[in-house]
C-alpha positions in Angstrom: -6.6 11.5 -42.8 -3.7 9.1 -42.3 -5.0 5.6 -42.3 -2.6 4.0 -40.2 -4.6 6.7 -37.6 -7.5 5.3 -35.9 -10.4 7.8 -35.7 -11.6 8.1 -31.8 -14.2 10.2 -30.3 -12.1 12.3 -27.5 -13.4 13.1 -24.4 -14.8 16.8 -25.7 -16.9 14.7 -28.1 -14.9 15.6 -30.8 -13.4 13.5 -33.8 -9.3 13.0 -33.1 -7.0 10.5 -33.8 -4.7 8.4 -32.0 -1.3 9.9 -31.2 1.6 9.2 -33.6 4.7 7.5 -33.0 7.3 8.9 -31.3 9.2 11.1 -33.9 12.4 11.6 -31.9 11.6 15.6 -31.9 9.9 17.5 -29.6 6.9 20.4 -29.7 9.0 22.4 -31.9 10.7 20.2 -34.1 13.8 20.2 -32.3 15.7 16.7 -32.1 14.9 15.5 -27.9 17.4 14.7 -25.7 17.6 11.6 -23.5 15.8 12.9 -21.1 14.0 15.7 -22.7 10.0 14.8 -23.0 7.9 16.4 -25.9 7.4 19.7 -24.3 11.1 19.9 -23.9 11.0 19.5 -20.1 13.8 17.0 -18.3 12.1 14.0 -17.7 13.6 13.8 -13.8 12.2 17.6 -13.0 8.8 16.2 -14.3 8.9 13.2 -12.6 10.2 14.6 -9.3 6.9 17.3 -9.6 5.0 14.9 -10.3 5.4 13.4 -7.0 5.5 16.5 -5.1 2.0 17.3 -6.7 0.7 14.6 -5.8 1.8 15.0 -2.2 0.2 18.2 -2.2 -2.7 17.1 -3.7 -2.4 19.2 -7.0 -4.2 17.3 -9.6 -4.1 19.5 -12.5 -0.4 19.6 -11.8 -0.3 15.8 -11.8 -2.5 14.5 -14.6 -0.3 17.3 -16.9 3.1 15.3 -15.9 1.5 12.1 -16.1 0.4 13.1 -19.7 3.5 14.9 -20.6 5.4 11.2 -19.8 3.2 9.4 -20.9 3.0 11.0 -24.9 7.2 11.7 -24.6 7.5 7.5 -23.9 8.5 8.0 -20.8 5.5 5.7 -20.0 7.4 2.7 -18.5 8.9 5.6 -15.9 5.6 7.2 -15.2 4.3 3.6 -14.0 7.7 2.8 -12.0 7.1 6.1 -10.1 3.1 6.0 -9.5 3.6 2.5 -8.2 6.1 3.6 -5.9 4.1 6.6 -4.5 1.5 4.5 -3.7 3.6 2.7 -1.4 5.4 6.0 -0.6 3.2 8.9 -0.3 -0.5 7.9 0.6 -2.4 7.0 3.7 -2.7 3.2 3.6 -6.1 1.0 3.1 -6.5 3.0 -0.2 -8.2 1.6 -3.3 -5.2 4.2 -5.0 -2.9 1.0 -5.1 -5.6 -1.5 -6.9 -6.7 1.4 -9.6 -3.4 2.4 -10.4 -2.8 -1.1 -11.6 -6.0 -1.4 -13.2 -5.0 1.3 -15.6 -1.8 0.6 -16.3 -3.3 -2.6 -17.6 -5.7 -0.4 -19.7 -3.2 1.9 -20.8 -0.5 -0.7 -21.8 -3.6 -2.6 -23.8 -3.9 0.8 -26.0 -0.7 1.4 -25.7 1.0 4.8 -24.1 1.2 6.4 -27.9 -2.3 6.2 -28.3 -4.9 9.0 -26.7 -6.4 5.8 -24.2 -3.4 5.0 -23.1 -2.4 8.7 -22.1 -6.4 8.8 -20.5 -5.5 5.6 -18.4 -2.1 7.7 -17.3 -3.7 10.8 -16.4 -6.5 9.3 -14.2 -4.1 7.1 -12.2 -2.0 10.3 -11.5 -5.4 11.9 -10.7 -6.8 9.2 -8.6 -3.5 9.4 -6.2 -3.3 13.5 -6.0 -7.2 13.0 -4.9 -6.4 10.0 -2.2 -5.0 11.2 1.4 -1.2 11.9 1.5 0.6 10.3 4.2 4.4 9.2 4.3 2.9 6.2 6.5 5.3 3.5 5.8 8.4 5.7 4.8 8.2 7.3 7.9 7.3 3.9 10.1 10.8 2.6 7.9 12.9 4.9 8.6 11.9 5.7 12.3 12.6 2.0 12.9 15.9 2.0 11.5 17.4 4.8 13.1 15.6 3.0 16.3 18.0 0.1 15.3 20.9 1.6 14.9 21.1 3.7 18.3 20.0 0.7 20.1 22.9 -0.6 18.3 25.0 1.8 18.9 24.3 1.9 22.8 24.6 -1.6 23.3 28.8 -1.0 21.5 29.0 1.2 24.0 27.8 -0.4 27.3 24.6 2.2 27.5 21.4 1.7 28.0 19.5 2.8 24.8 17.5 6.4 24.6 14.9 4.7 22.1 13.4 1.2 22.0 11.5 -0.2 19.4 7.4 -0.4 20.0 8.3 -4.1 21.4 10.5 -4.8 23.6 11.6 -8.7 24.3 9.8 -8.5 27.6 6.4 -7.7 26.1 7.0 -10.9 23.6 7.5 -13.2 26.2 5.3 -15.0 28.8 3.7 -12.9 31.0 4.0 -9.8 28.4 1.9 -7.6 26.7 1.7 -9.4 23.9 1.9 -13.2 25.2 -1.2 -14.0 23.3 1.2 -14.2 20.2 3.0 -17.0 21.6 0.6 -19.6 20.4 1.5 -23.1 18.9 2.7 -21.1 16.1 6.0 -20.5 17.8 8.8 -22.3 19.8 8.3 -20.7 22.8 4.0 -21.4 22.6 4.8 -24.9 21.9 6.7 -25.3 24.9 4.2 -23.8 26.8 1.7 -26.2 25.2 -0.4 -24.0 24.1 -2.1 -26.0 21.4 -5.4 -25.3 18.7 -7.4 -24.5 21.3 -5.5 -21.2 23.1 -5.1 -20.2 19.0 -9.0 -20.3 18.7 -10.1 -19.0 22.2 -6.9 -16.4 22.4 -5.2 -16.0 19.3 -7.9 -15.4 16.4 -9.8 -13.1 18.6 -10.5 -10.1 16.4 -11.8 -6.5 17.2 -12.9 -3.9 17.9 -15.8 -4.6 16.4 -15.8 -8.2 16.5 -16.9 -11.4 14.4 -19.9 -10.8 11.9 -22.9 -12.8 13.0 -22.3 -15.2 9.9 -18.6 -15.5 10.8 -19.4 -16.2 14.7 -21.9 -18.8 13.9 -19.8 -20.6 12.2 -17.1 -20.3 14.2 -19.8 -21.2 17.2 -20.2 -24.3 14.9 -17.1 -25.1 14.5 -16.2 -24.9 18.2 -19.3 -27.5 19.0 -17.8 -30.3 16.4 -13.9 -29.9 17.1 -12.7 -32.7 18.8 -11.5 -30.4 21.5 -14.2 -29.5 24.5 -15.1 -26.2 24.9 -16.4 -24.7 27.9 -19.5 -21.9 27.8 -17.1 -19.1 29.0 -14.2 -20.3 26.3 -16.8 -20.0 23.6 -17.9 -16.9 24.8 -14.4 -15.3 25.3 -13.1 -16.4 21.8 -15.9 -14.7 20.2 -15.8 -11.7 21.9 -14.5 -8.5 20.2 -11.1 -7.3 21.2 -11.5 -4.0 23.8 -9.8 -1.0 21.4 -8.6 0.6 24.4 -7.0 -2.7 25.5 -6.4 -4.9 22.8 -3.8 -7.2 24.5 -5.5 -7.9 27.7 -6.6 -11.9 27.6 -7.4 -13.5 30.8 -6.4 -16.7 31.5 -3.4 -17.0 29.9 
């Protein structure tokens, strides 16, 4: 045995060794291209399936490209491109996001050569094929901006717009939907007056399900020593949950 090779006990339970050093050569013996990987695939098709797999939700698919980067050192691509479909191609509040960084930790530790390091790639591919695809934020992104630019585009042409963004400039302004934004935080809720107090009876409401019991008797706490008074109902209202099926309405603005 080589012994610039670590022994390892692989994941079959068997005795291996980490992977070489890239040789320059692929499967075959064949000098690689730029882009050629190991197996003698293009390094863009496999990275472009990659994603599709993992869209799709094909994990054998996905830990094999993952794997096939990762031992061609095309690592540094394969963690640009998971990164980027966490943000791209899964439904958010996802742990995907936090383990995929976790690995590449682990797998730049071992280093992408070594059999680790390849492990570390093929579970992050496996751990976003397995988490819920959703183009969330690239379709929120590029719904807005086409938004933008035919509002745009009307207001050129002396039209009225045939789309309008989720807010218009009368919600986000006194008397709107959403007036409880305009607290002492902004211009316009300074003007108003609106000082701490209509941020903690109005503003830091939360819902649907409300404060915790720890965090409202705190809060409770805090309301009783701040050197504002408080009535009952105040107290009541800033601790109660937000209605889900109206989550704007605040009374007494």
């Amino acid at each position: 045995m080589d012994e610039e090779r670590q022994a390892t006990f692989g994941p079959d339970g068997e005795l291996e060794t980490e992977a070489p050093e890239a040789t320059g050569t692929n499967d075959f013996g064949a000098e690689t291209g730029a882009d050629e990987t190991d197996g003698g695939f293009n390094r863009y098709a496999v990275v472009s399936l990659l994603q599709k797999a993992i869209r799709r939700g094909d994990e054998e698919a996905s830990a094999w490209c993952a794997w096939e980067l990762a031992r061609s050192g095309f690592g540094w691509n394969l963690w640009e491109r998971l990164n980027t479909f966490v943000v791209e191609d899964l439904k958010a509040d996802t742990r995907a996001p936090l383990l995929v960084g976790r690995y590449e930790e682990l797998a730049e530790r071992w280093d992408m050569d070594s059999r680790r390091g390849q492990m570390a790639a093929v579970q992050a591919a496996l751990v976003v094929a397995r988490t819920r695809g959703a183009r969330e934020g690239a379709n929120a992104v590029n719904g807005f901006h086409a938004v933008a630019r035919k509002r745009a585009e009307a207001r050129a042409e002396g039209e009225e717009p045939t789309h309008t963004f989720p807010v218009t400039a009368d919600d986000l302004s006194q008397g709107g939907e959403y007036d409880v934004a305009l607290d002492g935080h902004t211009g316009e809720g300074k003007r108003l007056g609106r000082s701490s107090p209509f941020f903690r009876i109005h503003g830091a409401r939360v819902g649907p399900e409300g404060e915790t019991e720890v965090s409202a008797r705190w809060k409770r706490l805090f309301l009783a020593l701040d050197e504002y008074d408080y009535t009952d109902e105040q107290v009541a209202h800033a601790l109660a949950a937000v209605d889900p099926d109206d989550r704007w309405a605040d009374p007494d603005l």
